[in-house]
C-alpha positions in Angstrom: 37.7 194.4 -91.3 36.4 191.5 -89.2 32.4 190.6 -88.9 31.3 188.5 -85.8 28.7 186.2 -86.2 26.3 184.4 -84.2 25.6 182.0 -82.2 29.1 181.4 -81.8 30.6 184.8 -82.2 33.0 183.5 -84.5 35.1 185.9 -85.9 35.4 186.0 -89.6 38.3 188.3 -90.7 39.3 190.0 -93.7 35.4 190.2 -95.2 36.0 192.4 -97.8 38.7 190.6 -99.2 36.7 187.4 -99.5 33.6 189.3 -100.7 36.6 190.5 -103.8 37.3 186.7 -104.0 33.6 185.9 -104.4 32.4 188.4 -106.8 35.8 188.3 -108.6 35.7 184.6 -109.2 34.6 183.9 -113.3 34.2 180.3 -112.3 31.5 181.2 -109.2 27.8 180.4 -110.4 26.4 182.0 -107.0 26.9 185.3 -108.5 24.8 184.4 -111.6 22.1 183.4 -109.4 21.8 186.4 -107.0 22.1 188.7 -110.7 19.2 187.0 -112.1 15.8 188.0 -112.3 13.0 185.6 -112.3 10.3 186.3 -114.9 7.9 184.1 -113.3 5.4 186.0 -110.5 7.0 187.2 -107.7 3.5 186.0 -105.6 3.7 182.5 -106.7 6.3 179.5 -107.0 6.6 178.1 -110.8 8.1 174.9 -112.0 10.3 177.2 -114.2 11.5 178.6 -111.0 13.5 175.9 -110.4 16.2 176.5 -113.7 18.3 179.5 -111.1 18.3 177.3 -108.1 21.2 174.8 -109.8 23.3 178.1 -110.1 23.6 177.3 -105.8 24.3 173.5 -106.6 20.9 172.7 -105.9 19.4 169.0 -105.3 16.5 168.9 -107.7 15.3 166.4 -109.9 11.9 165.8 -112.5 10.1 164.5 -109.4 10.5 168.2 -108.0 9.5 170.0 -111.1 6.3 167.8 -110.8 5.7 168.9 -107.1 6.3 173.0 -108.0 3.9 172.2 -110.6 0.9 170.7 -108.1 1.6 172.7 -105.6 3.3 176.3 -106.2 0.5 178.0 -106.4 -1.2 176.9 -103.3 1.0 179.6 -101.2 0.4 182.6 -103.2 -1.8 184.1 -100.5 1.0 183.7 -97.6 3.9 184.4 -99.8 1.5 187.8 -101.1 1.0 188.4 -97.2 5.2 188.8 -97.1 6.3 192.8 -97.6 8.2 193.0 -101.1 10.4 196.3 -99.1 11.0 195.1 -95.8 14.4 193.4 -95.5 15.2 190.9 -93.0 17.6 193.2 -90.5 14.3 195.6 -90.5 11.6 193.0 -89.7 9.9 192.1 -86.7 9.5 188.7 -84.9 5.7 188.2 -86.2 7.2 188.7 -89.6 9.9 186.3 -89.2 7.7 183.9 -87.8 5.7 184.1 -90.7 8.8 183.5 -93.2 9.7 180.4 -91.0 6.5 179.1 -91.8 6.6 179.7 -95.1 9.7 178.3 -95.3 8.5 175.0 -93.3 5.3 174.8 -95.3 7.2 174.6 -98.9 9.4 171.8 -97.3 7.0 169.8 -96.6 6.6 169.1 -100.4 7.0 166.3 -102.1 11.5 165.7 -103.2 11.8 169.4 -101.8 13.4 170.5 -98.2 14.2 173.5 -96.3 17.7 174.5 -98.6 16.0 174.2 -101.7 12.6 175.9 -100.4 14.6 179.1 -99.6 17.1 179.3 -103.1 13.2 179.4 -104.4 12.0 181.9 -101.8 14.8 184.1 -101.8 14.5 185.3 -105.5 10.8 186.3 -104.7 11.8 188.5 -101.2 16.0 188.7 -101.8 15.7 191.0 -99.1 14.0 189.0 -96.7 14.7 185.3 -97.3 18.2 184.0 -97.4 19.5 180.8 -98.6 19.5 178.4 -95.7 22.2 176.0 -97.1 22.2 172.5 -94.9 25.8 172.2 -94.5 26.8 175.9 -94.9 24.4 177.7 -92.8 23.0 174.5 -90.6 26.0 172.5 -90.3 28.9 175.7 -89.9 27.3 179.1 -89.6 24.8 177.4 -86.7 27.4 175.4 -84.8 29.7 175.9 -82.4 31.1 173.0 -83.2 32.2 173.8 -86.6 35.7 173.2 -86.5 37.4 172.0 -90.0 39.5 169.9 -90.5 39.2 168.4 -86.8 35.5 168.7 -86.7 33.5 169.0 -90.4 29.9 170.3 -90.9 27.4 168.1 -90.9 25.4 167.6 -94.2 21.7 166.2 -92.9 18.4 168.0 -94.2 16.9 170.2 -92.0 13.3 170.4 -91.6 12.3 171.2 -88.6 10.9 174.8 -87.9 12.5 175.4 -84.7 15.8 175.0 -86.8 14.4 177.5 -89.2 13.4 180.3 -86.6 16.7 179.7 -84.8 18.9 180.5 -88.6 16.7 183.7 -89.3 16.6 185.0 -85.8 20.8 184.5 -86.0 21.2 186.2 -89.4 18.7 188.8 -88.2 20.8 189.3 -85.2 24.2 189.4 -87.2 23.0 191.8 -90.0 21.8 194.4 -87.1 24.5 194.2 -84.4 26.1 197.4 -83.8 29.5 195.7 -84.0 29.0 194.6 -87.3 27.8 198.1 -88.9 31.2 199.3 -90.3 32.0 196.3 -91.9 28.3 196.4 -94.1 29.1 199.5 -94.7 32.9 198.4 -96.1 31.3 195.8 -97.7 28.7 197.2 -99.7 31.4 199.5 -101.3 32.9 196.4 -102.5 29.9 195.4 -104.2 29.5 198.7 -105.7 33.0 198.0 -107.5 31.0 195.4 -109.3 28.2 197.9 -110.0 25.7 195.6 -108.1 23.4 196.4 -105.0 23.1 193.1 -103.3 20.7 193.3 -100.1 22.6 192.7 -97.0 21.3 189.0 -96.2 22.8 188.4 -99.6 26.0 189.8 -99.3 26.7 188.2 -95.9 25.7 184.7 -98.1 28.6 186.1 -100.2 31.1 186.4 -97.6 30.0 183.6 -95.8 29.4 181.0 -98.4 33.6 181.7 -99.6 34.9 181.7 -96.0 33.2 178.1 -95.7 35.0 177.3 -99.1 38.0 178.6 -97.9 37.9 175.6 -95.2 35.5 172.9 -96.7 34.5 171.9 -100.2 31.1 172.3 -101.1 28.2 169.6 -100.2 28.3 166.8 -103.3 25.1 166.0 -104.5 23.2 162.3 -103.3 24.2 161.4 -106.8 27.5 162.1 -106.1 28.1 161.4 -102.2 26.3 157.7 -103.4 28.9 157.1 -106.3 31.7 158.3 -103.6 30.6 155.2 -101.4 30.6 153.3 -104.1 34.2 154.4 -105.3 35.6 153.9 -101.7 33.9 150.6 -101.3 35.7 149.5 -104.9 38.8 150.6 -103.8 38.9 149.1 -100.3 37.9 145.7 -102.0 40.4 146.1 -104.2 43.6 146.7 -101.7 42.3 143.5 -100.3 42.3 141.0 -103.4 45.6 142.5 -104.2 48.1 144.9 -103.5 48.6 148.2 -104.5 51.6 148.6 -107.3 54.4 150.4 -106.0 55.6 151.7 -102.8 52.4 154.4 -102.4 52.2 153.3 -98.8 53.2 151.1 -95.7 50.9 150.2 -93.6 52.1 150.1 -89.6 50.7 148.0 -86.6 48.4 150.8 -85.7 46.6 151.0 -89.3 49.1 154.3 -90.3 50.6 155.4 -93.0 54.6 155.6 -92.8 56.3 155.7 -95.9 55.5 156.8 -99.6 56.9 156.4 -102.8 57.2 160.0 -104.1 56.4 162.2 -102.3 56.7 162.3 -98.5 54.0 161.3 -95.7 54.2 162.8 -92.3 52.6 161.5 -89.7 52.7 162.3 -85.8 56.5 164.4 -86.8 55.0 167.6 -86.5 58.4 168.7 -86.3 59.6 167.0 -89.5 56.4 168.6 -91.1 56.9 171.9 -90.5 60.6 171.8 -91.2 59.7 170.0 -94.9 57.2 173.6 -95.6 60.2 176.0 -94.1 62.5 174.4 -96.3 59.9 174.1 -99.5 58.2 177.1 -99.6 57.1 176.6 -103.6 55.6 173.1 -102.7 52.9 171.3 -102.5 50.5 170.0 -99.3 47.9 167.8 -99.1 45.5 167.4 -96.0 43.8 164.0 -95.4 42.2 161.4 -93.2 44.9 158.7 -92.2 43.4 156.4 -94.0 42.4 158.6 -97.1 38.9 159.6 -97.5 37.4 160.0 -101.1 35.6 163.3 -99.4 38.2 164.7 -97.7 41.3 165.6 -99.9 42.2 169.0 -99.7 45.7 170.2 -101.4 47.4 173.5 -100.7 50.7 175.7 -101.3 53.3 174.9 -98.7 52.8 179.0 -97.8 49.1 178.5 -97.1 47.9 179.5 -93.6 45.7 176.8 -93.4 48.8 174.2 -92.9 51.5 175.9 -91.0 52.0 177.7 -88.0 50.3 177.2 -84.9 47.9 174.6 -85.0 44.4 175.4 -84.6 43.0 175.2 -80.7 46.2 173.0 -79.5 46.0 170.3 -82.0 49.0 168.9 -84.0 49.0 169.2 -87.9 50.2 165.4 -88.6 47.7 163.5 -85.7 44.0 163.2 -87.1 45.2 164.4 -90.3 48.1 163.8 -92.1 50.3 165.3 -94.6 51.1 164.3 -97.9 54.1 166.7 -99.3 55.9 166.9 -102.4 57.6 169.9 -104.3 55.9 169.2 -107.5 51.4 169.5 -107.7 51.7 166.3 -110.1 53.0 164.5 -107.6 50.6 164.9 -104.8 48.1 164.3 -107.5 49.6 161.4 -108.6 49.5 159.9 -105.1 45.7 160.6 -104.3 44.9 158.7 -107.7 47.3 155.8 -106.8 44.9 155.7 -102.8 41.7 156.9 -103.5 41.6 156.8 -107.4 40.7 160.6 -107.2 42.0 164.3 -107.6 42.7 166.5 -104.7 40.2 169.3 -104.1 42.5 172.5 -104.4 42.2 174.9 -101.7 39.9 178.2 -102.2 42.2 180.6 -99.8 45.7 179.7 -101.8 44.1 178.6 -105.4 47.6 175.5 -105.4 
């Protein structure tokens, strides 16, 4: 059953199954955090509040526990004025407009923006508030442009309100089209497998927040994105004082990668590609920049969907990205040490 979502109408196939993936997954801390129940007020944010917002890989450090310390309780009277039993696909305009505010007026906090304001809002209205992720929600869900691996989500903060109203008016609009009714309906059976009753603004996070994981990994944290940089800016230095041991790669006229050492490197031979996965069916693919990037390397089984086929909208599989094949996981692994000095990111649709 498929669910169409705004503003794009993308299509998003297959829902129950990746709600199944989601609530099935042991390793998936999202489901700890939408289980949990706050003991602090549900009128009033807490520093303690903070402790279920790293279940959703949130961006918090000291300096924020000091700020939900000075100011949580200064919003008790609007986040009192917000209906504890009125869910977002029953509410009306002048209450989303108040949530946006809300929203807006937490992230303009000290070390706090608009993704972390709402994994703090959400637990005190879970059926009004949803978790407006930056790159998730702002930077897929929002754009049309979201088009992985050609065209990645963007990963900037997002704090201005017309932003805000814009993400609850489209979630509003998604949870309440007609088109979509079956499929809630589907899906909350699925949940009830589980023996939970999510609300419906969290169960389309659910669906939503795996079928951007099935194409994307997850945002790193400043921390990390910062010692990325730092990694790739290593590396680069370092294929220039000396070369890298081995035959890993040969660099062409045009700055491309045409030969490899174990396993095999395709690049503009879609042909050649596609016959390599026909032929290996139990092997391994990797998908990455030309010239490697430590945030994009994203390995899958040779049967995925995601790599073979048609390509998606008319582009080829070995151009913008290429293809780093072998028939053994090790040895793909073993070539994104040898170029980037870092493991693959396995892929969440075919779990290589």
């Amino acid at each position: 059953m498929d669910l169409i979502l705004s503003p794009s109408r993308r299509r998003v196939g297959d829902v129950q199954d990746l709600l199944d993936r989601f609530l099935g997954d042991p390793t998936e801390t999202g489901t700890a955090y939408l289980e949990y129940e706050p003991r602090t007020s549900p009128d009033r944010l807490e520093a303690e509040d903070l402790a279920y917002t790293l279940l959703m890989n949130s961006n918090v450090t000291g300096k924020t526990f000091r700020t939900l310390q000075e100011y949580g309780g200064t919003i008790a009277d609007d986040l009192s004025a917000l209906p504890v039993d009125v869910a977002l696909e029953e509410s009306r305009p002048d209450l989303r407009d108040a949530v946006a505010d809300l929203i807006c007026t937490v992230a303009t906090w000290p070390h706090v923006k608009v993704s972390v304001a709402t994994k703090l809002l959400h637990k005190k209205r879970p059926g009004l508030i949803p978790v407006l992720d930056n790159r998730a929600i702002f930077g897929a869900y929002l754009s049309t442009k979201w088009d992985p691996p050609a065209r990645p989500s963007l990963s900037d903060s997002v704090n201005e309100r017309a932003k805000v109203a814009l993400a609850l008016d489209a979630i509003y609009s998604d949870l309440t089209q007609p088109e979509n009714k079956m499929a809630w309906l589907s899906l909350c059976r699925v949940a009830g497998r589980y023996e939970l009753s999510p609300t419906r603004i969290e169960v389309l996070d659910m669906v939503w927040w795996r079928y951007f994981r099935d194409r994307e990994s997850p945002t790193p944290t400043r921390s990390v994105e910062r010692r990325m940089k730092q990694d790739e800016t290593s590396v680069t230095e370092a294929r220039r004082s000396k070369p890298m041991e081995g035959p890993l790669w040969i660099r062409g006229t045009k700055d491309e990668i045409v030969g490899s050492g174990d396993a095999t490197v395709f690049v503009d031979d879609d042909d050649g590609y596609l016959r390599w996965i026909d032929a290996n069916p139990s092997g391994f693919v990797l998908n990455c920049a030309r010239s490697p990037r430590l945030d994009y390397l994203m390995l899958h089984r040779a049967t995925c969907s995601s790599v073979r086929g048609t390509p998606p909208r008319g582009s080829r599989w070995t151009v913008d990205f290429i293809k780093v094949c072998a028939r053994n996981k090790e040895l793909v692994e073993n070539w994104t040490q040898q170029a980037v000095q870092r493991d693959p990111s396995p892929c969440g649709r075919c779990r290589p």
